[in-house]
Backbone bond lengths (Angstrom), bond angles and torsions (degrees), N, CA, C in turn:
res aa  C-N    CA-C-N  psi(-1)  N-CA   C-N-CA  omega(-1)  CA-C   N-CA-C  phi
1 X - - - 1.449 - - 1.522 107.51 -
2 X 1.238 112.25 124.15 1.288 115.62 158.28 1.582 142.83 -105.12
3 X 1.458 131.21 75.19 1.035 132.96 -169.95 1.061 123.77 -83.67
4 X 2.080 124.05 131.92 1.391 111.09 174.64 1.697 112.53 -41.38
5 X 1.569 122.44 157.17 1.203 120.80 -178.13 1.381 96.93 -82.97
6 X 1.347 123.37 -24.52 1.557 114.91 -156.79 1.680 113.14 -82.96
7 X 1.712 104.79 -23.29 1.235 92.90 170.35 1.544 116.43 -85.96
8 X 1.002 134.68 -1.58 1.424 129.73 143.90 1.242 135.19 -72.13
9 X 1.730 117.75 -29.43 1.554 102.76 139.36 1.403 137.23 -60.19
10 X 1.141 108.67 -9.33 1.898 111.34 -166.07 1.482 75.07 -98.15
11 X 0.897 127.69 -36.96 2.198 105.60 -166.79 1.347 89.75 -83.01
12 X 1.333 141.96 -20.36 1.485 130.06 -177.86 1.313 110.80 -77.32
13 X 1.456 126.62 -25.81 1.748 132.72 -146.96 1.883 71.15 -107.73
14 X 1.584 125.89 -33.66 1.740 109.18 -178.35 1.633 87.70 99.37
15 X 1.204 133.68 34.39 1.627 122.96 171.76 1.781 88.26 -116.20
16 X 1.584 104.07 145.42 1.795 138.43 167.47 1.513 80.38 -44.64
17 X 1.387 107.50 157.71 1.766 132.50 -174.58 1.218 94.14 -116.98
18 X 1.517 133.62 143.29 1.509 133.81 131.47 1.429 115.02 -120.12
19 X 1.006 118.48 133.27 1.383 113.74 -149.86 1.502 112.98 -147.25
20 X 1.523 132.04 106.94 1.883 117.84 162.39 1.137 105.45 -29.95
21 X 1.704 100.14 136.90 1.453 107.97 -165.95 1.981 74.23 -80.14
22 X 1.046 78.87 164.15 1.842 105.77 -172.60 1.493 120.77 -135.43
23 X 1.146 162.33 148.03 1.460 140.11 148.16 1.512 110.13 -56.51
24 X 1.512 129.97 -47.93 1.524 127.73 -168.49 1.295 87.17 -57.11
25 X 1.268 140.83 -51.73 1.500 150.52 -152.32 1.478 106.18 -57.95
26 X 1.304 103.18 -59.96 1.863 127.14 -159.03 1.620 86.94 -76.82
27 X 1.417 139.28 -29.33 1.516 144.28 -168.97 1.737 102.03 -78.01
28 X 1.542 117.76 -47.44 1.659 98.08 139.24 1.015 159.24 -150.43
29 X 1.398 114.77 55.85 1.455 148.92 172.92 1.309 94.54 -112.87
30 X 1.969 109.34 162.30 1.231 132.83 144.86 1.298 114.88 -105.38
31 X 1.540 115.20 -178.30 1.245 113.73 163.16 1.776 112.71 -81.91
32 X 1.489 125.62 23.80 1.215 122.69 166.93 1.524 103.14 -111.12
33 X 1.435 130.56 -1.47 1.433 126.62 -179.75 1.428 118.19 -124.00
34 X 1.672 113.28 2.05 1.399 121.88 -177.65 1.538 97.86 -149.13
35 X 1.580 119.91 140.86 1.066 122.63 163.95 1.503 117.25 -69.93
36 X 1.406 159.63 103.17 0.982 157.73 -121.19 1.452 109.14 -139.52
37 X 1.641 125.22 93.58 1.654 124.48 167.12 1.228 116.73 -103.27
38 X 1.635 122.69 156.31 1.293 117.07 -175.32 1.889 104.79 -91.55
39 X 1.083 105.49 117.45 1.469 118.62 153.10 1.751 105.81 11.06
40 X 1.755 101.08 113.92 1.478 80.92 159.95 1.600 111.60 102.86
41 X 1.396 118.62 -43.25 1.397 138.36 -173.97 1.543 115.74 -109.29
42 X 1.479 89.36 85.14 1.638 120.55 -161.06 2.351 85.44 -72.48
43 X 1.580 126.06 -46.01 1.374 98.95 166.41 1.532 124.91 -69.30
44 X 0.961 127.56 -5.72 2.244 131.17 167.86 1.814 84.28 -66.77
45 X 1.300 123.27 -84.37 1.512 118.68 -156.92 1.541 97.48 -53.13
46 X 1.201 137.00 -55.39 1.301 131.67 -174.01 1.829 107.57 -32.70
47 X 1.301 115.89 -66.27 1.311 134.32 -175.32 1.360 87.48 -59.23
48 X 1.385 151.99 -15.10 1.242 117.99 -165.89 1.835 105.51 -113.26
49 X 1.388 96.13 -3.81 1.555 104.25 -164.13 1.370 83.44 -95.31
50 X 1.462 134.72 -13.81 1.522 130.95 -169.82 1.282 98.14 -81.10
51 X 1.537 105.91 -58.40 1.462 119.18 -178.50 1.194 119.53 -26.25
52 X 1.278 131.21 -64.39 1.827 152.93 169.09 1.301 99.36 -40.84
53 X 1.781 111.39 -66.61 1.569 105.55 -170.21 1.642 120.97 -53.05
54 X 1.727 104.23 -31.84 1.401 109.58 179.84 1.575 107.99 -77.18
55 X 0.606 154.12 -134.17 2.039 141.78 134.60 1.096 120.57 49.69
56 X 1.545 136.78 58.68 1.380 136.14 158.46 1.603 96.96 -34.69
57 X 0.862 124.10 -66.90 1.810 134.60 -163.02 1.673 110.01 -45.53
58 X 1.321 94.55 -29.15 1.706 89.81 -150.93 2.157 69.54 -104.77
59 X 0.960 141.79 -37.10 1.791 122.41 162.22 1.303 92.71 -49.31
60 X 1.258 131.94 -63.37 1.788 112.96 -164.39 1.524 121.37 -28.55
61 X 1.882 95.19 -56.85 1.265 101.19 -140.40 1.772 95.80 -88.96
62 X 1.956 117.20 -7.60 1.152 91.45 158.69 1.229 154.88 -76.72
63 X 2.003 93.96 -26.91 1.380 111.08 156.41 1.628 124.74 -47.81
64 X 1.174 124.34 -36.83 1.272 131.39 -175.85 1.850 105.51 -50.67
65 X 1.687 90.69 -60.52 1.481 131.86 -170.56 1.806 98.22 -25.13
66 X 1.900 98.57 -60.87 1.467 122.20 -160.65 1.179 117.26 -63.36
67 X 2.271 85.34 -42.32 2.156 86.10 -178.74 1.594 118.87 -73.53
68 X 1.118 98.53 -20.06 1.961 100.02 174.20 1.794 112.71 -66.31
69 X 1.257 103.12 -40.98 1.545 102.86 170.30 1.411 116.38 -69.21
70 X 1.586 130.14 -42.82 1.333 126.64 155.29 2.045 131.17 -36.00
71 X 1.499 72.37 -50.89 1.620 80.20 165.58 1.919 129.07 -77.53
72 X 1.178 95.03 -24.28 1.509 101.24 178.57 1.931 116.53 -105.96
73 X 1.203 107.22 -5.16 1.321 110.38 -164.80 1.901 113.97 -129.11
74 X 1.251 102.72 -24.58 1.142 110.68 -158.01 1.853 108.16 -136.73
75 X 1.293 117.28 19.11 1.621 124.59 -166.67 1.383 94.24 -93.92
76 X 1.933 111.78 138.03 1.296 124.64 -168.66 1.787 109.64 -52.56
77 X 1.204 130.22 -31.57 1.542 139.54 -174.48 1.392 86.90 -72.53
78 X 1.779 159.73 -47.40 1.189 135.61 -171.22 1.561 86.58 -74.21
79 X 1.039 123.64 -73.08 1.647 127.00 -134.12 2.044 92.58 -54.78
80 X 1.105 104.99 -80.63 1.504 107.42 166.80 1.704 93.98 -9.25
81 X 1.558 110.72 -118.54 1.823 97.28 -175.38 1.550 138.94 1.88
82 X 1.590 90.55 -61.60 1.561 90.07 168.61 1.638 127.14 -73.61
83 X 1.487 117.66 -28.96 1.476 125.59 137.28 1.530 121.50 -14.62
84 X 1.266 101.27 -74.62 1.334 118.76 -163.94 1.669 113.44 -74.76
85 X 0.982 103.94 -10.99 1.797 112.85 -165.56 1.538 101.19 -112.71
86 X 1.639 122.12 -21.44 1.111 134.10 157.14 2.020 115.37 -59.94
87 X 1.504 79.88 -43.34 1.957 77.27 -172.16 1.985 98.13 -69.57
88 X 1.339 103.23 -51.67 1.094 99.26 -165.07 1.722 118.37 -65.69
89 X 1.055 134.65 -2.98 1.508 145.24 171.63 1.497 83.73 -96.04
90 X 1.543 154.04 -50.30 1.437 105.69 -174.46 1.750 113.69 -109.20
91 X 1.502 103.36 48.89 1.248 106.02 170.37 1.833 92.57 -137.47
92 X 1.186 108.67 6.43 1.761 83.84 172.20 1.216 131.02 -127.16
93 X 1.988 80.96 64.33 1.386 108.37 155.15 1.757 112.26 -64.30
94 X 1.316 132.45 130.64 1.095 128.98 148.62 1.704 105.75 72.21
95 X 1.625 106.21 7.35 1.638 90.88 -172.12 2.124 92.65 -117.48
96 X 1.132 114.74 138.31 1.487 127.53 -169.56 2.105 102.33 -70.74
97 X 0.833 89.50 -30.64 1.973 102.20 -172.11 1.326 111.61 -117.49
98 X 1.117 145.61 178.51 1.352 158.06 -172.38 1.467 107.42 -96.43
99 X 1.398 128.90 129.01 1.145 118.70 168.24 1.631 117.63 -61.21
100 X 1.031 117.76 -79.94 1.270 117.11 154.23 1.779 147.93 -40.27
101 X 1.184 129.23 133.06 1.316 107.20 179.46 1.296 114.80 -123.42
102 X 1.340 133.39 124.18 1.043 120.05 -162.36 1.798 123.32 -72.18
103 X 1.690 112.02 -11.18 1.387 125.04 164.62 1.971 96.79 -61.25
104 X 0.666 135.45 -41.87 1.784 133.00 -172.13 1.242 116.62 -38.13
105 X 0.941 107.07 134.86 1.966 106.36 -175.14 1.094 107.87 -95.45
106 X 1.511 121.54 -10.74 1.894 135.23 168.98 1.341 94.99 -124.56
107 X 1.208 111.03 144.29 1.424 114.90 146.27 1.394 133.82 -107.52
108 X 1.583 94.97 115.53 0.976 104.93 -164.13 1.676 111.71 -123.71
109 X 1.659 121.18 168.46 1.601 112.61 -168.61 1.457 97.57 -88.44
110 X 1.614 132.97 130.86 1.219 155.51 -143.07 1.748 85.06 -102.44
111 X 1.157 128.14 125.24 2.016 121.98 157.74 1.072 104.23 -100.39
């Protein structure tokens, strides 16, 4: 996955997203949690930077939108797991146990 970094700082700092629609983007956002323009189409972002300025409510409710997906989609205890379950499916070639464990408070390579 490749996500701009900045729209994950702007949902971290709690600021509304506008964002090129993207595939990494659209994989996890909707168009109800990200303001979404196509590449290129300097009047779409215009209309969308208005949008925010006009609409305190509708910035609320995207920020809201983002932190529920942060919290349900994207919290260090999933990603770690899936991390860890990633290394160990392409390292267990030929190895009887998991390199990794995901109980470990370091990760470290298991002999």
């Amino acid at each position: 996955m490749a996500t701009p970094t900045k729209v994950l700082e702007y949902a971290a700092m709690g600021l509304p997203i506008i964002a090129s629609r993207l595939k990494a983007l659209e994989d996890l956002f909707t168009d109800s949690d990200v303001l979404f323009f196509e590449a290129g189409q300097e009047s779409q972002f215009a209309r969308c930077v208005q949008e925010l300025f006009d609409n305190p409510a509708r910035r609320d409710d995207l920020v809201r939108s983002v932190d529920s997906i942060f919290a349900r989609k994207l919290n260090w205890n999933d990603e770690r797991s899936a991390y860890l379950s990633l290394l160990n499916r392409l390292l267990a070639r030929g190895r009887t146990r998991p390199a990794w464990d995901e109980n470990d408070e370091g990760v470290e390579v298991a002999q």
